[in-house]
C-alpha positions as CSV (number, residue, x, y, z in Angstrom):
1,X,-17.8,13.6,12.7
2,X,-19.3,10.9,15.1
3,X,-17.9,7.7,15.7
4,X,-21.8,7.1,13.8
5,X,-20.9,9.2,10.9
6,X,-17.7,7.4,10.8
7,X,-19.0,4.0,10.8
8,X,-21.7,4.4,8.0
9,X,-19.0,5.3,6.1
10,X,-17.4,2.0,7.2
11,X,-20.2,-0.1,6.4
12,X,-20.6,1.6,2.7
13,X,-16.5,0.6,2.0
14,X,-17.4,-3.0,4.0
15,X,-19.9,-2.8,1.1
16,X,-17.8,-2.4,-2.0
17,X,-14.5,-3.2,-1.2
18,X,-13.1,-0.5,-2.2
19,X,-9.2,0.1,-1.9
20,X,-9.1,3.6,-2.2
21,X,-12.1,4.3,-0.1
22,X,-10.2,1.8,3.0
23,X,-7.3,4.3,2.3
24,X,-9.2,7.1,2.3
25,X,-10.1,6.3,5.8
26,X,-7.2,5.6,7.3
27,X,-4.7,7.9,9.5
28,X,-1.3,7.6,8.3
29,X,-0.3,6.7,11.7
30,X,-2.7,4.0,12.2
31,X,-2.7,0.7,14.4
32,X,-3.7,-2.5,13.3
33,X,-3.8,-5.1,16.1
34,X,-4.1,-8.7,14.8
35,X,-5.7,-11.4,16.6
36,X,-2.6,-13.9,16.1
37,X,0.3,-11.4,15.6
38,X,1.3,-10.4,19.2
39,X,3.1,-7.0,18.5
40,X,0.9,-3.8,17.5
41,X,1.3,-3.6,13.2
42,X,1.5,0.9,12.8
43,X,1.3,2.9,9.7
44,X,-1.1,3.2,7.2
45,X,1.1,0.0,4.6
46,X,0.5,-2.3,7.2
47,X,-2.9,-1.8,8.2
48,X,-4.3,-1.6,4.5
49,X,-2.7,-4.6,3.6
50,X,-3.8,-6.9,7.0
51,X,-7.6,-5.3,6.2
52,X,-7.5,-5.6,2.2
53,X,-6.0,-9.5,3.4
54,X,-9.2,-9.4,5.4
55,X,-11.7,-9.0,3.1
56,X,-10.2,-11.3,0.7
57,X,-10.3,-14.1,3.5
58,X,-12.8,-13.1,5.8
59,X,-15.1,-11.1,3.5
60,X,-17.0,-14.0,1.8
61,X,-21.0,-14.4,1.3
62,X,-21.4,-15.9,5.0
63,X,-20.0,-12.4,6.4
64,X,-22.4,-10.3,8.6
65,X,-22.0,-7.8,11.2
66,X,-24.4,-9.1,13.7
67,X,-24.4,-6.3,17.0
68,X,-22.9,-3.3,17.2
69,X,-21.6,-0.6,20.1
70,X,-21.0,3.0,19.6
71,X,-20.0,5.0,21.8
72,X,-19.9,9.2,19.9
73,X,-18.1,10.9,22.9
74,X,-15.3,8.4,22.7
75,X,-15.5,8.4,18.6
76,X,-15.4,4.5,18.9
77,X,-17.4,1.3,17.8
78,X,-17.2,-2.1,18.6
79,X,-18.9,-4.6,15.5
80,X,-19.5,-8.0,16.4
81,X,-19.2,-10.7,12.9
82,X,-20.1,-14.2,12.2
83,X,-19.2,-16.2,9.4
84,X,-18.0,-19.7,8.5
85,X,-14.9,-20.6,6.7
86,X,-14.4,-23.7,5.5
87,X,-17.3,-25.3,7.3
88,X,-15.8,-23.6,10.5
89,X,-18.0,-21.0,12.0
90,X,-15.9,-17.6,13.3
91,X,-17.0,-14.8,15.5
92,X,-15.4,-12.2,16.2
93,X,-15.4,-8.5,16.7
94,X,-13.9,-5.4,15.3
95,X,-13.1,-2.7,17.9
96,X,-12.2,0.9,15.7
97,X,-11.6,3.9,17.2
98,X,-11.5,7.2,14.9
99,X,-9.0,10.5,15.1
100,X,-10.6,14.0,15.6
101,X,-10.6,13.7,11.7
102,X,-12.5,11.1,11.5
103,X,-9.8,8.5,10.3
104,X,-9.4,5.4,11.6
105,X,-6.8,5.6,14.1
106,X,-6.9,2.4,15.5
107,X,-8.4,-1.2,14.8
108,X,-8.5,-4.2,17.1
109,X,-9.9,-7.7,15.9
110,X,-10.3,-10.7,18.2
111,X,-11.8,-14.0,16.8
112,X,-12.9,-17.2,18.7
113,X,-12.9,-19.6,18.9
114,X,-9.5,-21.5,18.9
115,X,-10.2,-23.8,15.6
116,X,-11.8,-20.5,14.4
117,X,-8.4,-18.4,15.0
118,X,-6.2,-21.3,13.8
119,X,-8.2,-21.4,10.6
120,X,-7.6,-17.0,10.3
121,X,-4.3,-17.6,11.5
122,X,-3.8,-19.9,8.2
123,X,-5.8,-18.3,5.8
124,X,-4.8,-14.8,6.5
125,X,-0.8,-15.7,6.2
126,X,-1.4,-17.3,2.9
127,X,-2.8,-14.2,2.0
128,X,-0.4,-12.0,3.3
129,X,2.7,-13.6,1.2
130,X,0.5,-13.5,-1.7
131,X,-0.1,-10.0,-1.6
132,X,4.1,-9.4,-0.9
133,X,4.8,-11.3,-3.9
């Protein structure tokens, strides 16, 4: 598959939220890299719950992917997003990179700016100890 394929079949799980389509595409030995935790987060547990913690505080109605990079021979895509939380207006991007599988292998998210990323930073660890408890 092409990093293309692959993220059409990104978009359609950004789409519906689905948990078991997110697992579905994701290697066992994936990498999540956080913008606000500094180490590397590995394995599949880990990266579903920072993504499903995501789309619960990121993934509201103001969500849009607004410019995106692919590049097929490196089976890799970089999304820029934009949305506002609580009246404070994040951008970011997404950078994934697939196996020869086409699983997600690894997944990079910067945000900006710093009132933006404080506000993530907040809202995504409240999320996070929800979804341990």
């Amino acid at each position: 598959m092409t990093a293309r394929d692959n993220l059409k079949a990104w978009h359609a799980r950004m789409a519906d939220k689905s948990e078991a389509a997110l697992s579905a595409q994701l290697a066992d030995d994936a990498v999540f890299h956080s913008p606000v935790v500094h180490t590397p987060q590995a394995g599949k547990p880990i990266v579903m719950a920072y993504l499903l913690a995501a789309d619960n505080v990121l993934g509201n109605d103001s969500f849009r992917y607004v410019r995106e990079i692919v590049d097929d021979q490196a089976n890799m895509a970089m999304l820029e997003f934009e949305l506002e939380l609580d009246d404070i207006k994040v951008n970011g991007v997404d950078i994934i990179a697939w196996n020869d599988d086409g699983l997600i292998q690894d997944f990079k998210v910067m945000v900006r700016p710093l009132k933006a990323i404080n506000k993530v930073w907040d809202e995504m660890g409240k999320m996070l100890e929800t979804m341990k408890g």
